[in-house]
N, C-alpha and C positions, 0 to 999 in steps of 0.2 A: 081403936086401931093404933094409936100412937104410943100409947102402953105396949103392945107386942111386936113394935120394932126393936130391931137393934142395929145397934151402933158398927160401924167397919169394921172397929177394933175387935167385937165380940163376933161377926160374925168367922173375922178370920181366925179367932182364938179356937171357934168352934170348928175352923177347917182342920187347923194347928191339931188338932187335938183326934179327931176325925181321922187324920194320915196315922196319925203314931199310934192310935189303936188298929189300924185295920192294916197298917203299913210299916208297921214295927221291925221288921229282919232288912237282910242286907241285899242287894239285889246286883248279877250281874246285867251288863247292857253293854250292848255290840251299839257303836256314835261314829260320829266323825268329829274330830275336834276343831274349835272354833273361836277366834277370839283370845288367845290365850296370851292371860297378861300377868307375869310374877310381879309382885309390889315390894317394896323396899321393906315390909316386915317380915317377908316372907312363902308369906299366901300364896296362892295361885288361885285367880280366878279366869273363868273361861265359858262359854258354850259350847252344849253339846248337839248337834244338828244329825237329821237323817234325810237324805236325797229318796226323790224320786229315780229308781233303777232305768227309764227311758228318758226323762227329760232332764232328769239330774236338777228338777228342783225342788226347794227343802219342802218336806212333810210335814217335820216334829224339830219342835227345839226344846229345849228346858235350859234352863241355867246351872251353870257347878260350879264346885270352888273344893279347894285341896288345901287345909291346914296347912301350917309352913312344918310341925313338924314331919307331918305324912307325907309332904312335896319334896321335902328334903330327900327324904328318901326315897321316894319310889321314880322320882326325877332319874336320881343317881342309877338305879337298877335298872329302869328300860332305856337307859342310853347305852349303858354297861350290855345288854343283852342287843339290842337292833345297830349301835351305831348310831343313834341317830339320836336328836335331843326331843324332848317332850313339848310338842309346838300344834300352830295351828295346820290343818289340813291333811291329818291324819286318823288312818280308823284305827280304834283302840278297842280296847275289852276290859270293862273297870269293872269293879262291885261300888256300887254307892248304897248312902240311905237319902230315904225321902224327908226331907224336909221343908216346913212352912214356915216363912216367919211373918208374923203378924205386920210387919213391917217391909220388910223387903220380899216375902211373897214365898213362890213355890224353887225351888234351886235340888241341885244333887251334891250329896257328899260324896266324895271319892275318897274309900280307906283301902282302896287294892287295885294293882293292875297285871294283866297278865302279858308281857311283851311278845311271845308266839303267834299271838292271834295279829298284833300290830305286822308280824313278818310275812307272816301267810297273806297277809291280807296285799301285801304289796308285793310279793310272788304269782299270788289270783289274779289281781291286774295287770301285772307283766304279761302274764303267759295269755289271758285276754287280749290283751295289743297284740300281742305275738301272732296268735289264733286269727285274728282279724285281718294281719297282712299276710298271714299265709293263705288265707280263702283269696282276697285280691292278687295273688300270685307277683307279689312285688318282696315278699320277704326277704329274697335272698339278689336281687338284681345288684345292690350298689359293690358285693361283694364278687359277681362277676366282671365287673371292667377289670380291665388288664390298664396295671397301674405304666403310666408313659415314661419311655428311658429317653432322655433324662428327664425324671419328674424333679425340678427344681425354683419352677414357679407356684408358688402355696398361696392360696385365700385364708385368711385366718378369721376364724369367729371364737372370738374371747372378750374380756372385759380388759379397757385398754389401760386399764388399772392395776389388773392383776399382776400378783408377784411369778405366775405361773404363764404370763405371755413372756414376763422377760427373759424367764429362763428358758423358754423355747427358743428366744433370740437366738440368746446369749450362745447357745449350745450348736445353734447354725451358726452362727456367726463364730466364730472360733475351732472349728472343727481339723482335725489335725490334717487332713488331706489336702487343706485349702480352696476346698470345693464351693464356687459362689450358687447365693441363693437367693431367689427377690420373694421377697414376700409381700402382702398388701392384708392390714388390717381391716376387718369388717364388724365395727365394732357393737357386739351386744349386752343384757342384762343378763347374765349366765346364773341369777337365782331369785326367788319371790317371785311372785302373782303376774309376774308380767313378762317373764321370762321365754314363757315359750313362745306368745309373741315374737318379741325381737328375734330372737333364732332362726324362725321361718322368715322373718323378713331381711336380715342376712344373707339367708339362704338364696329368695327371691332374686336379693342384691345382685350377689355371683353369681347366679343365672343368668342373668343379664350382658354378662363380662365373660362365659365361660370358657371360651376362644383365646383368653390371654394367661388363661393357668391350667396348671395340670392336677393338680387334687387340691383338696379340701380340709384342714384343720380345724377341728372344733376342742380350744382344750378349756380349761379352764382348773386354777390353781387352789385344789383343796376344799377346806368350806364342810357345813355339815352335810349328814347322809341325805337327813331331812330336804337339803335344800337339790336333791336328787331329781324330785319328782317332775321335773320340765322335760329331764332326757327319759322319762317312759311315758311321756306322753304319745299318743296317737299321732298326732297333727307334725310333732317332731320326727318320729318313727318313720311315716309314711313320707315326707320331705327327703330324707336321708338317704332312704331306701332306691327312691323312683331320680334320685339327682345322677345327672350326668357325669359327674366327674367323681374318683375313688373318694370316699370320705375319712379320712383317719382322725380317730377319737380318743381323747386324753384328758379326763375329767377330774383325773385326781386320784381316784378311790382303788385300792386295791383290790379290798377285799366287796366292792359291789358293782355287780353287772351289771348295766341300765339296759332295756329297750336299744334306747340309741348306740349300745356296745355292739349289742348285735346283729346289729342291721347294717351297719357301719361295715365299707371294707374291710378297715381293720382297726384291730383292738391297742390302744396303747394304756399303761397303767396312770403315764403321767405326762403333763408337754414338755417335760427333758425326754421323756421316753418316745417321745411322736417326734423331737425332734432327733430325735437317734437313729428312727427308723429310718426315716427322710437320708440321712449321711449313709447308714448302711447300702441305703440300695441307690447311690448315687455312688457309693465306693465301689459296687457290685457292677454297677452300669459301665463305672469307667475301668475295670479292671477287667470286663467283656470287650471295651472296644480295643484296650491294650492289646491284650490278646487276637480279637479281630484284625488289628493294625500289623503284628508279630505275622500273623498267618496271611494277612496278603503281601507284606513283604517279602516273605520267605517263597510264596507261588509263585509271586513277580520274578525275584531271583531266577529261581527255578525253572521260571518259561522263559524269561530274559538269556540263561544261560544252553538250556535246549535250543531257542531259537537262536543260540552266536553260532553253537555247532553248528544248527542246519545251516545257516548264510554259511560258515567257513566251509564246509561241507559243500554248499553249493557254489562256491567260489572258486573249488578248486577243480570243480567237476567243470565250471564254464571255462575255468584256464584250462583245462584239458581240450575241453571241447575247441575251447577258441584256438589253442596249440593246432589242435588237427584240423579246424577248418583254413588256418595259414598257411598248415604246409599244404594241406589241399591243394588253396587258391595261388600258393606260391609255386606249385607243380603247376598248375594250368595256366598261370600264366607263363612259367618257364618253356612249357611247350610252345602256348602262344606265339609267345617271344623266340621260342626256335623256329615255327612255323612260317613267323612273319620272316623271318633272317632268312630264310631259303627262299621264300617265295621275293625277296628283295633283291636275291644274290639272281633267280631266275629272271626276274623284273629288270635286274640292270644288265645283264648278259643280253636278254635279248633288246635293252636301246643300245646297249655296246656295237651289238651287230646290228643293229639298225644304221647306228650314229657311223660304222665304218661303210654299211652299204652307200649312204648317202653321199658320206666322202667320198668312196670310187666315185658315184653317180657324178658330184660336182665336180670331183678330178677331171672324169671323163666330159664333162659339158665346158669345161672352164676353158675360158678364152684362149688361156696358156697355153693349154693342151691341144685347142685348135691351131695355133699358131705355129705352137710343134711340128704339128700336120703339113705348115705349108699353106696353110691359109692366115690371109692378110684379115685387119681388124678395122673399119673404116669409121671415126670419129667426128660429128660435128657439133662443136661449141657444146662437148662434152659427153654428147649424146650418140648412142652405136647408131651409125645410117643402117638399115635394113633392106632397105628398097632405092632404087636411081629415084624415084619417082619425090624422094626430099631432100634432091640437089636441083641448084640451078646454073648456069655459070657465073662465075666468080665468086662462089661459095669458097672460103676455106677450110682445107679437111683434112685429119689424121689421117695416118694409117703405119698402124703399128705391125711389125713383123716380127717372129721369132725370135731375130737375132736387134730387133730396133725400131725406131718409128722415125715419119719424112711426115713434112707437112705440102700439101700441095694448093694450086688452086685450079677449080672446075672452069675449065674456056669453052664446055660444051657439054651437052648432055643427048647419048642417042638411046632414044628407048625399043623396047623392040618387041614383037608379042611373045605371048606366053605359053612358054614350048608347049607348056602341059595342055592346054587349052585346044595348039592344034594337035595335039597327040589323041584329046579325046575325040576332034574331029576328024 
């Protein structure tokens, strides 16, 4: 039995041998690339991987490797045609051959690539995301907010490193209208393996805070196409899409559309260009209110100036008014005032004739007048006697006459009855 073993070396001579007879031509193969590491002579070597289509984990691997002088060149061609550099975590379409080496094993040579299939391939995916949020009906949501006047508070998700945050600054911060702008950086990894990550949790961030700003900036400053693949992701897509506040998007790339371009309220080429937009519609904001401000001035005038007429207008209608209710009241009291004057002139004529009746009256009663007559006026200790009956003798007593007065005194007094008394009897 130990006679018809063989040795590693022979058996894998006899694999070596085994492939190249039965495995001889050149083969295309649809991969994902993986691994991929250029070395200082040249080479490129790499893995090539296939996913499972639902769980997305690997099936098949083999190993490759690309001459320096076939790498050289076809490096240069599919970056020339896609944009994008020859890296890991891309699907490709190469021709390889099979080869074994008795030493280093089973590996693929790669003498051709076709860079179409590499485009399509990341158009097939796009338009898969795409397809995905449009069955969820969130595809087009972030592109309905109505973006806020004034939108001048910005969340920024960039790398705070990039030469493409400053010129976003830069570009607000200098802007020739003088229009201020606060912005707050949220800072993430905008390329490689871990990108989409920090994005969404950026995103989360601002969520959190969405109350203190009015849209959203995600730019990031240039970089290869390759390092693209974080903004068509799903997980970024769907974030974008379903966030509350407008998102504007400026990644760099002119000539490539991401997932996250489209989903995105709106589309910038670059963050000079997101920061452009930004000033544009804050020049537009403030040249609405200008205008707003023009046009309630001019109405205020306008009713300001109808309404002086109507007061003067109604000021001169109340001096009319007020003119005619004085001479009115000035009429009715002039009557008044005549009515009272006659009823005063009647008022004092009849105490005139009152005031003369009275005088006859007291003419005619007055002592004087009695005395005229012939009748004496009989005084004591100041007081008129009336009666004998308030003398006594040796009273002294007036008695004043017409023409004089005597004083006398009483040596007696005779009373006598009263005519009238026996007249009634």
């Amino acid at each position: 039995m130990f006679d018809k073993s063989l040795s590693l070396t022979e058996l894998n001579l006899r694999v070596r041998d085994a492939i190249r007879d039965h495995l001889p031509d050149t083969y295309w193969i649809r991969a994902e690339t993986s691994d991929v590491r250029p070395n200082r002579n040249g080479h490129c070597y790499l893995e090539f991987i296939e996913k499972d289509g639902v769980r997305q984990s690997i099936v098949a691997k083999a190993r490759g490797v690309i001459w320096s002088g076939v790498f050289q060149m076809l490096s240069s061609y599919f970056e020339q045609e896609t944009g994008q550099p020859f890296t890991s975590g891309i699907n490709v379409l190469v021709r390889v051959s099979v080869d074994f080496h008795e030493l280093y094993g089973y590996s693929l040579s790669v003498t051709d690539i076709d860079p179409s299939f590499t485009l399509g391939e990341i158009a097939r995916q796009r338009q898969l995301v795409l397809k995905k949020l449009e069955e969820e009906g969130v595809l087009t949501l972030n592109k309905e907010l109505v973006l806020p006047e004034p939108a001048n508070r910005i969340a920024v998700i960039s790398s705070p490193t990039a030469a493409g945050y400053e010129d976003f600054r830069d570009q607000l911060l200098k802007n020739q209208s003088g229009l201020v702008f606060y912005t707050k950086l949220f800072p993430a990894v905008m390329q490689g393996d871990r990108s989409e990550a920090s994005i969404i949790a950026a995103l989360e961030m601002i969520f959190q805070y969405q109350h203190l700003f009015d849209a959203v900036a995600i730019i990031r400053g240039g970089g290869a196409s390759s390092d693209l693949s974080c903004f068509d992701s799903y997980g970024v897509a769907a974030h974008v899409a379903q966030f509350p506040l407008p998102v504007v998007s400026g990644i760099g790339h002119e000539r490539d559309v991401t997932v996250l371009d489209m989903v995105a309220h709106t589309r910038a080429k670059t963050p000079t260009a997101v920061a452009e937009f930004f000033v544009n519609h804050m020049e537009k904001t403030l040249s609405d209110l200008i205008t707003l401000q023009d046009g309630i001035v001019a109405e205020s005038e306008a009713i300001l100036l109808k309404e002086t007429n109507t007061l003067f207008s109604l000021s001169r209608e109340v001096v009319h008014q007020s003119t005619r209710l004085l001479q009115r009241e000035r009429a009715e009291v002039q009557q008044v005032t005549t009515t009272m004057q006659h009823a005063l002139k009647q008022h004092l004529l009849q105490q005139r004739h009152h005031i003369v009746n009275r005088e006859q009256y007291v003419e005619l009663v007055s002592p004087l007048n009695v005395l005229r007559r012939g009748y004496t006026l009989t005084l004591k200790e100041g007081r008129i006697i009336t009666s004998l009956k308030e003398l006594k003798a040796g009273d002294t007593i007036e008695t004043y006459f017409k023409d004089g007065s005597s004083s006398s005194v009483v040596t007696g007094v005779n009373l006598s009855d009263d005519p009238t008394e026996e007249r009634h009897a």
